[in-house]
Structure formats: structure tokens, C-alpha cells
C-alpha positions in Angstrom: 16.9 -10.9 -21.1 17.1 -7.3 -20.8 16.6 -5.3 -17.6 14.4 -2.9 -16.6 12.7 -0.7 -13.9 9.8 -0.5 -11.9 8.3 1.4 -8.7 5.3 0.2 -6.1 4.1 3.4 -3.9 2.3 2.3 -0.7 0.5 4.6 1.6 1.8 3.1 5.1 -0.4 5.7 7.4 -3.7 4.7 5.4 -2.6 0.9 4.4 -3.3 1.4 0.8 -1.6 1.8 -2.7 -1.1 5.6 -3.3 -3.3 6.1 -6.4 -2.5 9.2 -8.6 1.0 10.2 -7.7 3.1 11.6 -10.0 6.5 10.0 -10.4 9.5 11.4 -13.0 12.5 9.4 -13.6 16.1 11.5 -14.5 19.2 10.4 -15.5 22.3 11.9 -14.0 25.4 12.4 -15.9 27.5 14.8 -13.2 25.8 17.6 -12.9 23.5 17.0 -15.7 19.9 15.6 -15.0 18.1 14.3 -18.3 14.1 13.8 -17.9 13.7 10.4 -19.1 9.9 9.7 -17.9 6.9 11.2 -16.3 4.4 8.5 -15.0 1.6 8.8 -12.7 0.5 5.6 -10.2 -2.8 3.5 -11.4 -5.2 2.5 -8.5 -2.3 -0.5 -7.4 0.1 1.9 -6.9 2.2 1.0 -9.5 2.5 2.5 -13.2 0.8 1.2 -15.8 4.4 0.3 -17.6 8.6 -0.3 -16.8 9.7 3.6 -15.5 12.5 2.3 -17.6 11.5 0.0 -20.0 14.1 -2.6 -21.5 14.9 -0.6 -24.6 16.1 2.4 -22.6 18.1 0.4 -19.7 21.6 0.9 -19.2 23.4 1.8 -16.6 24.4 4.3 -14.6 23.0 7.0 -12.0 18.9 7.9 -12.1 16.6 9.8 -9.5 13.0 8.9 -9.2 11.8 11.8 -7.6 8.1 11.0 -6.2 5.4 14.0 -5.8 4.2 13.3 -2.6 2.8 16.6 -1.8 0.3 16.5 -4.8 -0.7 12.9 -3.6 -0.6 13.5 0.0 -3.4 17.0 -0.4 -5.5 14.8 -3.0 -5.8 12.1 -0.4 -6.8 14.5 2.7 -3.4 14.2 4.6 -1.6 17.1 3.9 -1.8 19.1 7.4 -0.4 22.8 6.9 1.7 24.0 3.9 4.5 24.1 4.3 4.6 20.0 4.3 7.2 18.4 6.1 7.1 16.3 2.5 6.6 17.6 -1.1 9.1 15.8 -2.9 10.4 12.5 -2.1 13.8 12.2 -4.7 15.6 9.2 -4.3 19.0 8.3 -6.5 20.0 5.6 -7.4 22.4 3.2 -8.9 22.1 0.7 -12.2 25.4 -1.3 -12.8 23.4 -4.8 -14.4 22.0 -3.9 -17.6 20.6 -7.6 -17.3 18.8 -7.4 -14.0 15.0 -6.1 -12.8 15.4 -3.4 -10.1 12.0 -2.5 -8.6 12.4 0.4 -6.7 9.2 0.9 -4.1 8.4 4.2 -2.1 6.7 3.2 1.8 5.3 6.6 1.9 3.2 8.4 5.0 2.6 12.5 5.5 5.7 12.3 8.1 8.0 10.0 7.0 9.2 6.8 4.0 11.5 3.9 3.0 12.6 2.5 0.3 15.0 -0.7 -0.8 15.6 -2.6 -4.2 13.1 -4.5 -4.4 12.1 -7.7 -6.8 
């Protein structure tokens, strides 16, 4: 088995999947950031496909940065510009090129987790 990589965006001030928000994944190799995918959530919340499918897993350093702002005006929550959040980045580490990592966002117009999911 190969690993791979996947994200779940819940809206936590509506109690809903966040439908529609854009997600790119990077690799980070010191200062360098490589764009490996752009994505965009389905109506779960989730994309479609792996961020990172098996083929492309290995390890080291990535950054899923999450476009919050775009979703967060589409869905009526915004509240004045500047918001308090537009982009939500969060890096991570890979070091089991075997395993699933499932990174989710718990995302509201003020405030989100995160954790390695399963």
C-alpha cells in the first residue's frame, strides 16, 4: 500500500461542509514552494480525489493553504474586508510514505483547527 492525502473542510459557525473552497497543496524544499495541486471542495466538503494521490506521495514538508476568504464571502459570512481570515495555510509534515494522512480544516469567519486525521 501506498500513502496518500486527503482534507475534510467543515464550516463549525454554520454546522455544515464548506462547499466550493478552493484548496492548493505546495511542497516545501527550504525556501522553495512547488505547486503540486489546486482543488476546490465538492458539496461534502471534501475534494473529489487524494490532494496527493499515491503516485505523487513521498515525504517531506507540504502546505495546504485553504482560501477561506473566497468561501467565507460566497457563503454570506464575511463581515468587513479586511477579514480577520483570507488564507488559512497550514504546513505540515510527511515522514511514512506508507501511511493515509487526512488533514481536516474546522473552519468559522473568526477562528479554525486542524489535527491528522484518519
Amino acid at each position: 500500500m501506498t500513502g496518500y492525502l486527503t482534507t475534510h473542510v467543515l464550516d463549525t459557525a454554520r454546522g455544515c461542509p464548506a462547499a466550493d473552497l478552493p484548496i492548493t497543496l505546495y511542497r516545501l524544499d527550504g525556501e522553495v514552494r512547488q505547486k503540486l495541486a489546486a482543488m476546490t471542495t465538492n458539496s461534502d466538503g471534501r475534494t473529489d480525489s487524494p490532494i496527493l494521490p499515491a503516485e505523487q506521495f513521498s515525504p517531506g514538508t507540504y502546505e495546504l493553504v485553504f482560501e477561506a476568504g473566497s468561501y467565507l464571502r460566497a457563503s454570506g459570512q464575511a463581515g468587513a474586508d479586511p477579514l480577520f481570515l483570507d488564507q488559512v495555510p497550514i504546513r505540515f509534515g510527511i515522514n511514512d510514505a506508507q501511511a493515509h494522512y487526512h488533514v481536516p480544516l474546522l473552519l468559522s469567519p473568526y477562528g479554525y483547527s486542524t489535527y491528522r486525521g484518519s
